[in-house]
VMD Tcl script that draws the C-alpha trace (Angstrom):
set ca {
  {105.23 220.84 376.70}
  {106.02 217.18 377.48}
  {109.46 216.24 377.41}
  {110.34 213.75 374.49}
  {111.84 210.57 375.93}
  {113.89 207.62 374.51}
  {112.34 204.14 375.43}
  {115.91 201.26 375.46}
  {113.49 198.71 374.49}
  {111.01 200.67 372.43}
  {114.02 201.74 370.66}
  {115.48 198.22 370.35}
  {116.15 196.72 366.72}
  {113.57 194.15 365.40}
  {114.44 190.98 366.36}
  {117.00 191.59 369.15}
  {115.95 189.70 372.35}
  {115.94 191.53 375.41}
  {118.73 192.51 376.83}
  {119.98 195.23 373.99}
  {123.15 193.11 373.28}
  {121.38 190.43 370.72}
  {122.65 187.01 371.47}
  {125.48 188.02 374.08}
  {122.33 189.51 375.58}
  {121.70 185.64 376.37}
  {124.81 184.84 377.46}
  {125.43 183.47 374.03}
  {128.97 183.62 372.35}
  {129.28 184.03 368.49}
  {130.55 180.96 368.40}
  {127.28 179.12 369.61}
  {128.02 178.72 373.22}
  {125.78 178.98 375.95}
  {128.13 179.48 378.95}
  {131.93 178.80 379.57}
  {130.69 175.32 380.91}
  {129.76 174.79 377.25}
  {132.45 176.25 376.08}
  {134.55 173.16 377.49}
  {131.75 170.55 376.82}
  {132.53 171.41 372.60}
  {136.02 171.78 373.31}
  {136.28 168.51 375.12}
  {133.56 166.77 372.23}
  {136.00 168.29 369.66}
  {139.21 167.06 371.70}
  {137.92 163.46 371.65}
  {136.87 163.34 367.74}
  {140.07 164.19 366.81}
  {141.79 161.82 369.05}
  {139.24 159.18 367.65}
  {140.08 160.44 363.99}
  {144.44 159.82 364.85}
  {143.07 156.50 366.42}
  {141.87 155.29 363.44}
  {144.05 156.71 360.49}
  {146.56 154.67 362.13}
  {145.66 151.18 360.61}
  {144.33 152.63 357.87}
  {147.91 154.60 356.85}
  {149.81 151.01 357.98}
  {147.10 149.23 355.82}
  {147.25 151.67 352.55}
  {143.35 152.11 352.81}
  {143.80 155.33 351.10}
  {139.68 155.66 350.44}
  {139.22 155.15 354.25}
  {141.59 157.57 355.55}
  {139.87 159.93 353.47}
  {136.47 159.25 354.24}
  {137.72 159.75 357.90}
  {139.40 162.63 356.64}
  {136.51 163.73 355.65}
  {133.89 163.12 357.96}
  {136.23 164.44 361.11}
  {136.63 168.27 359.27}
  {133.07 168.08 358.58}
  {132.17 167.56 362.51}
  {134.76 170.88 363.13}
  {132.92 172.74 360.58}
  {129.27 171.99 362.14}
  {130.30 172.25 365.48}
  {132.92 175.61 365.55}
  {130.28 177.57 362.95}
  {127.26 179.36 364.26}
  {125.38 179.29 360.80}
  {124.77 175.36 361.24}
  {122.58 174.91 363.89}
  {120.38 172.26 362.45}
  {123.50 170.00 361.35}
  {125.03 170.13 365.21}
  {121.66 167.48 365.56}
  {121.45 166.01 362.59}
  {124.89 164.89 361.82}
  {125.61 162.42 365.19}
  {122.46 160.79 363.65}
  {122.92 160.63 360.62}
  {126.66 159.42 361.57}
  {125.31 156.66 363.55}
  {122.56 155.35 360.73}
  {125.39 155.58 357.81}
  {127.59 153.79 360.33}
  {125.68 151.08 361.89}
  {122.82 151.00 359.35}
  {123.48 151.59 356.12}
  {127.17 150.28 355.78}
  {126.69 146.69 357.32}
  {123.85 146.61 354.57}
  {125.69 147.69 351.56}
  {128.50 145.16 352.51}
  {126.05 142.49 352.98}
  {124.63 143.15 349.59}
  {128.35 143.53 347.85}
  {129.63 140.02 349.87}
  {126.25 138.49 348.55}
  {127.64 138.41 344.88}
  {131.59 137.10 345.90}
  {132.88 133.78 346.57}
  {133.73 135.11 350.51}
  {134.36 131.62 352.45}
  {136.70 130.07 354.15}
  {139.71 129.68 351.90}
  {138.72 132.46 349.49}
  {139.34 134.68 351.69}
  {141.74 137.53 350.78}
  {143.93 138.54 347.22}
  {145.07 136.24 344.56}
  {148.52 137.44 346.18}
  {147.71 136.22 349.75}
  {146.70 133.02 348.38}
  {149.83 132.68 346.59}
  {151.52 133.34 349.40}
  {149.94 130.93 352.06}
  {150.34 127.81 349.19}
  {153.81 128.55 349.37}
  {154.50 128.84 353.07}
  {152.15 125.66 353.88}
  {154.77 123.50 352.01}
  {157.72 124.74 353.18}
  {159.79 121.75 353.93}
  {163.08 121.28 355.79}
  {166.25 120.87 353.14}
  {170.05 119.19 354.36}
  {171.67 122.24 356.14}
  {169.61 124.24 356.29}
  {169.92 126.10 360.43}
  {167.38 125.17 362.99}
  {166.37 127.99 365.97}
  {165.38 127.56 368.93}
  {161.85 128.87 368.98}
  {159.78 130.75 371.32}
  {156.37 131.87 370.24}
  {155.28 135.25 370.96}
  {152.48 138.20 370.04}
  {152.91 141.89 368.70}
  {150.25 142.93 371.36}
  {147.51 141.39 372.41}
  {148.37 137.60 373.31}
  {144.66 136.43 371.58}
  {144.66 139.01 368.79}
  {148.03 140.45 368.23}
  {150.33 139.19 365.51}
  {152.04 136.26 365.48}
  {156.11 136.45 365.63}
  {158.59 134.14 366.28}
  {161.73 134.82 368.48}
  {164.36 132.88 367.59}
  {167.98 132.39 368.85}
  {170.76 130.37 366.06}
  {172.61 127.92 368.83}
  {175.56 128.56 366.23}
  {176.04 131.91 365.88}
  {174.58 132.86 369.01}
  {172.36 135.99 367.30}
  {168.41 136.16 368.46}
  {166.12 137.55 365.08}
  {162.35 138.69 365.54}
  {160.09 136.39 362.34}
  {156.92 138.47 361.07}
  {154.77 138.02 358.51}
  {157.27 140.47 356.81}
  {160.46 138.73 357.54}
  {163.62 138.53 359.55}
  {164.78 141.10 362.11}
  {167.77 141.11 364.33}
  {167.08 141.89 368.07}
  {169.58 143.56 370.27}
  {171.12 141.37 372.66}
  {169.79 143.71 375.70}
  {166.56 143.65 374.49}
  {166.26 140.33 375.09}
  {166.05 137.74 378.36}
  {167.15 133.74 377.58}
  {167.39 130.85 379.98}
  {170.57 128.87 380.81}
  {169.72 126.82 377.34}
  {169.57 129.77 375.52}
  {166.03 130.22 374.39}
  {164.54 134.14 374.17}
  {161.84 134.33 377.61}
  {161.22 137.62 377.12}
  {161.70 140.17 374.58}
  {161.10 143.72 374.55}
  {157.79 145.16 372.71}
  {156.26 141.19 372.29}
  {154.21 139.31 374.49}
  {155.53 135.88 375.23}
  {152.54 133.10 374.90}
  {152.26 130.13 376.96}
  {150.71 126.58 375.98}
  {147.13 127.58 376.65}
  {147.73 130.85 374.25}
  {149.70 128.92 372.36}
  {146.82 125.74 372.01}
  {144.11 128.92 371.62}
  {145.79 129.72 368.15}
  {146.75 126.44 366.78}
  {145.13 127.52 363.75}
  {147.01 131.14 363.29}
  {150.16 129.02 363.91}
  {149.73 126.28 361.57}
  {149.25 128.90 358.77}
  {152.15 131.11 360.01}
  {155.63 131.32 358.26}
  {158.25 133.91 358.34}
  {159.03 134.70 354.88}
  {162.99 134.79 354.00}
  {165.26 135.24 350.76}
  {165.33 131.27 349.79}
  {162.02 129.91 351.41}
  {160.57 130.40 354.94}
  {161.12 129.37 358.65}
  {158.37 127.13 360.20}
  {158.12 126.13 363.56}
  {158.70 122.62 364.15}
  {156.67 122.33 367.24}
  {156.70 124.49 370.29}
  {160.59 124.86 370.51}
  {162.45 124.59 367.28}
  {161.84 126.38 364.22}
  {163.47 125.67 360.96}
  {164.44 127.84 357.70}
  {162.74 125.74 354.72}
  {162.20 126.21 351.25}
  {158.66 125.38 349.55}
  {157.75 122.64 347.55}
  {154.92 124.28 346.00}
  {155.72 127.31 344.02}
  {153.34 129.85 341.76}
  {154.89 130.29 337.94}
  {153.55 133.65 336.39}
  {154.53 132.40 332.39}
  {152.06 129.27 332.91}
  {149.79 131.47 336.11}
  {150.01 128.32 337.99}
  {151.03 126.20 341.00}
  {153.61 123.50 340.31}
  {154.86 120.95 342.95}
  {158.79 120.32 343.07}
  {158.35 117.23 344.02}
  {155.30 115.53 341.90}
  {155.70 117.75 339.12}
  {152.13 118.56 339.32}
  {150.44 121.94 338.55}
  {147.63 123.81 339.54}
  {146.18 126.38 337.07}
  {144.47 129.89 337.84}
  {140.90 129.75 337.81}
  {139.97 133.31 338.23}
  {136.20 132.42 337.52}
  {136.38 130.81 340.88}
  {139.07 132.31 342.43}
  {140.65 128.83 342.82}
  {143.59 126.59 341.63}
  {142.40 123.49 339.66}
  {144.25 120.53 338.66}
  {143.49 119.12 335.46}
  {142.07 116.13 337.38}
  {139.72 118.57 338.63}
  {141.32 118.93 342.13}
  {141.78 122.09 344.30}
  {143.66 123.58 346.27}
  {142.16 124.55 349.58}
  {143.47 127.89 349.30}
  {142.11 130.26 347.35}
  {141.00 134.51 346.71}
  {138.05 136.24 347.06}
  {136.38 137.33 343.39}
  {132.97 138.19 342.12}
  {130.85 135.29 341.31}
  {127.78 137.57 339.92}
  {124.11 135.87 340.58}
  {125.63 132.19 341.93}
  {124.93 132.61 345.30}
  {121.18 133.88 344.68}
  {120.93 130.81 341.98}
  {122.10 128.49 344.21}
  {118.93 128.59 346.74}
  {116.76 127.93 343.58}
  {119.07 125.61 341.68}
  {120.82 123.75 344.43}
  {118.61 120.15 344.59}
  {119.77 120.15 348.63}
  {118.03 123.85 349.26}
  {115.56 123.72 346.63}
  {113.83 120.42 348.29}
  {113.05 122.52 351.98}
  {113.61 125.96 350.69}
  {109.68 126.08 350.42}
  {108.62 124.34 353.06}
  {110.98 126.42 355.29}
  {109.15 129.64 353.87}
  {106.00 128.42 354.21}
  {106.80 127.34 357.96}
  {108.79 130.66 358.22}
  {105.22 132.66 357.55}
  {103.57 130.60 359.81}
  {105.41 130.63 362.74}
  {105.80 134.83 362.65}
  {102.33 135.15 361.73}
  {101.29 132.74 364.47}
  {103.95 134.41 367.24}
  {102.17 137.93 366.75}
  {98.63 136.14 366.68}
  {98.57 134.46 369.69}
  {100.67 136.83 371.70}
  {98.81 139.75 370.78}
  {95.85 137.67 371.43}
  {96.27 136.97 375.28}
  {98.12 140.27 375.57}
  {94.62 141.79 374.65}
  {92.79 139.72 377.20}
  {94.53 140.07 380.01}
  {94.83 143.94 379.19}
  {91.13 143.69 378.91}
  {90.66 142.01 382.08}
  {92.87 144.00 383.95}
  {91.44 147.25 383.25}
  {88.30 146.30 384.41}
  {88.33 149.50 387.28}
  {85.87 147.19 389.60}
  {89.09 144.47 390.15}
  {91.22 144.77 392.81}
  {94.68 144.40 393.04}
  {95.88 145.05 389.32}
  {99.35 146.27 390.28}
  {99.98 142.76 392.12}
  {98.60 140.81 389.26}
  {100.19 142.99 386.83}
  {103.41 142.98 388.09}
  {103.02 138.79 387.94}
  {102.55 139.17 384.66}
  {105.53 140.97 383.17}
  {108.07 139.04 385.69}
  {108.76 136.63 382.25}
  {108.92 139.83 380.48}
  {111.67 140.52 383.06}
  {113.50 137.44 382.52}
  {116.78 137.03 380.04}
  {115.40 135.40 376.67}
  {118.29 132.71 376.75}
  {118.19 131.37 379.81}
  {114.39 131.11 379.53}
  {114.32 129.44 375.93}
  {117.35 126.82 377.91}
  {115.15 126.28 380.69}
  {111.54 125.35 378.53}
  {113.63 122.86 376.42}
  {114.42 121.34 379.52}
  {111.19 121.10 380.74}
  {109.80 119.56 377.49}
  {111.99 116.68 377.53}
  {110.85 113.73 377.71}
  {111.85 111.53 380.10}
  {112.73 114.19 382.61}
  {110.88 117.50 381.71}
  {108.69 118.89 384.09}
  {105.45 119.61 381.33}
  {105.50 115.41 380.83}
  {106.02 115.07 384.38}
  {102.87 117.75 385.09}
  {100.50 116.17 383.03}
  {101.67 112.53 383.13}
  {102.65 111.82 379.81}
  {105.55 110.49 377.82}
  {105.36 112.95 374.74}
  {107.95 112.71 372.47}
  {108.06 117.02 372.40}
  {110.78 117.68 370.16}
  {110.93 114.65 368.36}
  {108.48 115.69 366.06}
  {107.76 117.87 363.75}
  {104.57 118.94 365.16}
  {105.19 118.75 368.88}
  {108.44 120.48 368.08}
  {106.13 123.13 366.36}
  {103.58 123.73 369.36}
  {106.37 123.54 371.85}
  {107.85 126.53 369.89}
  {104.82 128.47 369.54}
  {103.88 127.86 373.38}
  {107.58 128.90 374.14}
  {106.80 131.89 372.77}
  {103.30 132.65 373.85}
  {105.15 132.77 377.38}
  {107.75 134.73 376.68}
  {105.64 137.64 374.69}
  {102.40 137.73 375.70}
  {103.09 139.79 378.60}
  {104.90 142.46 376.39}
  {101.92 142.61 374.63}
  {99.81 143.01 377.15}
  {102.15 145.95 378.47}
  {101.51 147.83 375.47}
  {98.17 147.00 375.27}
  {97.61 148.45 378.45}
  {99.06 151.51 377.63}
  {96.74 152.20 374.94}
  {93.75 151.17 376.40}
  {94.54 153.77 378.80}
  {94.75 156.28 376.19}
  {91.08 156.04 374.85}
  {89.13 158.54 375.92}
  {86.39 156.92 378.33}
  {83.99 159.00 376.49}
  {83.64 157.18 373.15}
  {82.30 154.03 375.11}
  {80.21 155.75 377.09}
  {78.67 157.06 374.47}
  {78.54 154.23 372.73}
  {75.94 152.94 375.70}
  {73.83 155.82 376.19}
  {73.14 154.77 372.70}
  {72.17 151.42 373.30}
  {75.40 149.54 372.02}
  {76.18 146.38 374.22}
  {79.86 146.12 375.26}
  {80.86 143.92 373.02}
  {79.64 146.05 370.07}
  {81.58 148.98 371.40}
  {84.79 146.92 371.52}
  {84.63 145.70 368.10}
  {83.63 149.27 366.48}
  {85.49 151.63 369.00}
  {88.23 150.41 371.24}
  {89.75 147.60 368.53}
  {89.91 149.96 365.36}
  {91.73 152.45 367.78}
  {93.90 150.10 369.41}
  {94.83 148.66 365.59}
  {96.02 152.01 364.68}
  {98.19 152.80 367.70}
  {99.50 149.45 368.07}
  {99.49 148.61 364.08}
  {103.53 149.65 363.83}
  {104.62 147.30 366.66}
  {102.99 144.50 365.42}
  {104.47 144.67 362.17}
  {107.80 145.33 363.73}
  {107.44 142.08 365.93}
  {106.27 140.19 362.31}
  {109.90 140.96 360.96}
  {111.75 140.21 364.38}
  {110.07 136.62 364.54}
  {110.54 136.06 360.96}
  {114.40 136.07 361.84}
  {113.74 134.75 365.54}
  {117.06 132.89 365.50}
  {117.51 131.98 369.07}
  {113.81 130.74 369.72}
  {114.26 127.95 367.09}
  {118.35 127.43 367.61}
  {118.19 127.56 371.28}
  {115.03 125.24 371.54}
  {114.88 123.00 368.66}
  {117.89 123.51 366.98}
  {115.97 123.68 363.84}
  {114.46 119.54 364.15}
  {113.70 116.83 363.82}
  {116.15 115.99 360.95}
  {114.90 113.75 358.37}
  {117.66 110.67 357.78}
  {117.33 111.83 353.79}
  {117.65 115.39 354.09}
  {120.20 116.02 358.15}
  {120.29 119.75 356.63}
  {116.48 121.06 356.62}
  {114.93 120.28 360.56}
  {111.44 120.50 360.69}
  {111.39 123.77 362.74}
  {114.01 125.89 360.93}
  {113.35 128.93 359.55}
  {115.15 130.77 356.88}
  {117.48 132.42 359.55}
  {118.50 129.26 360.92}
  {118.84 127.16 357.84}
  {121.07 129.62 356.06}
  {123.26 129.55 359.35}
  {123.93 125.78 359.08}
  {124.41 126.08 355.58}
  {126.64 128.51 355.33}
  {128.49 127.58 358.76}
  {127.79 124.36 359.67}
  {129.46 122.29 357.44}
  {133.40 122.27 356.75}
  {134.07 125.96 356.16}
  {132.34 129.12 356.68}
  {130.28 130.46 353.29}
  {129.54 134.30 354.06}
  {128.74 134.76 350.12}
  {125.47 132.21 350.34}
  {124.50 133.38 353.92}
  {125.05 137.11 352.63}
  {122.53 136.00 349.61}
  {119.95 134.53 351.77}
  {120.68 137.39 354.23}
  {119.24 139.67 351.06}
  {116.18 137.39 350.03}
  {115.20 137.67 353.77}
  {115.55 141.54 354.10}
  {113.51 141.88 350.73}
  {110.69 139.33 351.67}
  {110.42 141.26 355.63}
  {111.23 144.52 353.51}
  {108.23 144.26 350.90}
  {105.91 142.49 353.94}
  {106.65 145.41 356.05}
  {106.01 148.32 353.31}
  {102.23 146.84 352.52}
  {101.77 146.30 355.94}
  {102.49 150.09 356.49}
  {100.39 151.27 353.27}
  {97.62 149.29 355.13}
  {97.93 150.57 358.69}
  {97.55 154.25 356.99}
  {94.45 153.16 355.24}
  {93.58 152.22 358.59}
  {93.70 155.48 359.83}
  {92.34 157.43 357.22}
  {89.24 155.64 357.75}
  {89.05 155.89 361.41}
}
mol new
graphics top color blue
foreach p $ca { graphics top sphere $p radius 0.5 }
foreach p [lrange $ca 0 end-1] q [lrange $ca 1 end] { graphics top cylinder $p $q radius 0.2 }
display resetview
């Protein structure tokens, strides 16, 4: 009678991998790690998020961003979770992702869209409080008596981004103070260095800043004061400060400003975030508020930007439409030629090709507006001509689009080749046993094939020339201006007219160039999403 045996793998549970042990059979932990090396890859991983995480609460704690810390809160116990369970596999992929998109994606977009409908600009910049604050502090005057310091300007930190403070040291009383945005602090005498005349050199914790620092924030310093119990201490050049009081000063009964001196006021607009005299004047300083649709009726309201707004669209189309056209166009006939397998050399000639490919964009864009000037550019030279290139609006137009036929075909021509490649030889072939001429069996085979694989990237290059900033700012700088209208150039497109509205002029507008921001992401976002819809038409019917 055979003798009855007991098989370890026969006998195995469903399921278990070999090995009898389940995962540890694989070397596998219960906590999801492979090896001990692994082990102190997640350990490390976690180390560093949570020293990111204490990195960050910082500011936000000293700032009272309450929301923040507890988004950060948040997100940094969710990362332990995924990464120290063994029932989230999926998530230990998905969630640096989907970190990343939220992060660099989705939030710059939401806060576009939100800034869109506020009156964010220079001078409207922060809380009715702040603004309150800086109207005060800019007219702070010097009054009989009051003590003068001798000054030396320093930085919490960094000397080009820390915070402004003022060491000062009273000749009378001998005592050296720190001045912050939040007031007065004595400083022990050790903590301090002075020179024979008695000014602070060097102080302990603050970065002392010398002229060129000094000149670098002349702005920061002309809006800094150190607040105190009857006014505020302004520096009175580089050396001297002095402790003033204001001549401006906000009354909550009337919610106005009201000079000491004039006995004029400035009333709260809150509409506008402003305060208005009743002659209609403003102060410079104001506070960020919503403003609803003004910024979006502004582009079609406005008599400045309504008079180009269209003709920049229209030339906006054009010149991404155009771009892809013509680059895609020599891209294809080079590839074409190129692939030819009776020509010899194609890695020499192809690797002439993509050397402008290879090239930074900048320094190429610099060098063709050089060479389409015209009294010294090499193209006028070349041929012999005195062309006025960019003092036109259509020169300035073909320059632009021959700028750019240099600069992409050869990308094209990259990917072009790569798809080519791809074909199967076959279909062609076929195509000729059948009789079709070459020409027929490019325009029903290889182009309807090449159109779907290449169909995404050209839409994708659409919306990146649509917003081609540098290739117009860099070349043309948006002319020729028209003396009537020194705003609109010829060449701008939306991208580049929005940045000299909203920039160029005597203060910074992010609220319009957040608006036109939006109409440009919907106009690329709607072109884009029929463009798709099409290119899977496309390939349902090939």
């Amino acid at each position: 009678m055979a003798r009855s045996t007991v098989d370890v793998d026969t006998a195995r549970p469903t399921g278990s991998p070999p090995g009898g042990r389940g995962r540890a059979g694989l070397g596998v932990g219960s906590d999801g790690t492979s090896s001990p090396l692994g082990l102190v890859l997640k350990i490390a991983a976690l180390a560093l998020l949570a020293a990111v995480a204490v990195w960050g609460a910082v500011p936000l704690v000293r700032t009272q961003n309450w929301i923040g810390l507890a988004v950060l809160v948040a997100v940094t116990l969710l990362g332990f979770y995924v990464y120290l369970s063994p029932r989230t596999i999926p998530l230990k992929y998905l969630l640096p992702g989907t970190l990343f998109l939220i992060a660099f994606q989705i939030l710059p977009i939401v806060y576009t869209v939100a800034t869109a409908f506020t009156n964010f600009s220079d001078g409207h910049r922060g809380s009715k409080e702040e603004a309150i604050a800086a109207i005060e502090g800019a007219s702070v005057q010097q009054v009989p008596g009051s003590p003068v310091y001798d000054l030396t300007i320093a930085a919490d930190g960094d000397p080009s981004t820390g915070d402004l403070v003022f060491l000062l040291a009273d000749p009378t009383t001998d005592q050296v103070f720190a001045g912050t945005s939040d007031g007065l602090a004595p400083l022990s005498a050790a903590d301090v260095q002075r020179s024979d005349a008695g000014r602070i050199t060097a102080a302990e914790g603050y970065t002392v800043l010398d002229v060129a620092q000094i000149s670098d924030r002349q702005d920061d310093l002309t809006a800094f004061t150190v607040p105190t119990d009857d006014g505020a201490i302004r520096n009175q050049g580089l050396s001297s400060a002095f402790d003033g009081a204001p001549q401006r000063a906000y009354d909550a009964g009337c919610d106005c400003i009201t000079d000491a001196a004039s006995g004029r006021t400035w009333t709260a607009d809150d509409g506008n975030g402003a305060f208005v005299a009743d002659d209609g004047q403003t102060l410079a300083q104001g506070w960020r508020v919503g403003v609803g649709l003004r910024n979006f009726g502004a582009i079609f309201t406005n008599d400045v930007i309504r008079s180009s707004f269209l003709r920049i669209v229209v030339w906006n189309f054009a010149f991404a439409f155009l771009t892809v056209l013509i680059t895609f166009g020599l891209g294809l006939l080079v590839a074409l030629a190129l692939n030819n397998p009776m020509l010899k050399g194609k890695t020499f000639y192809r690797s002439l090709i993509i050397l402008p490919y290879a090239m930074p964009a900048v320094a190429m864009y610099l060098v063709w507006r050089n060479m389409f000037n015209t009294d010294f550019g090499l193209i006028n030279r070349i041929l012999g001509t005195h062309v006025n290139w960019l003092g036109n609006t259509a020169s300035s137009m073909v320059a632009i689009l021959l700028v750019q036929l240099w600069l992409g075909y050869n990308y094209m021509f990259l990917v072009i080749t790569g798809a080519l490649q791809s074909i199967p030889k076959d279909l062609t072939e076929a195509a000729g046993v059948d009789g079709a001429k070459p020409f027929y069996a490019f325009r029903t085979i290889t182009f309807p094939l090449l159109l779907v694989a290449l169909a995404p990237l050209l839409i994708s290059s659409f919306a990146f020339n649509f917003n081609n900033f540098n290739a117009i700012y860099l070349v043309t700088q948006g002319g020729p201006f028209s003396p009537d209208n020194p705003s609109a150039g010829g060449t701008d497109l939306l991208i580049t007219y929005t940045y000299r509205l909203a920039f160029g002029g005597a203060g910074a507008d992010y609220g319009f160039a957040a608006a036109i921001s939006v109409v440009i992401f919907l106009i690329v976002g709607v072109i884009s999403v029929l463009a798709f819809r099409r290119t899977r038409a496309l390939e349902e019917v090939n």
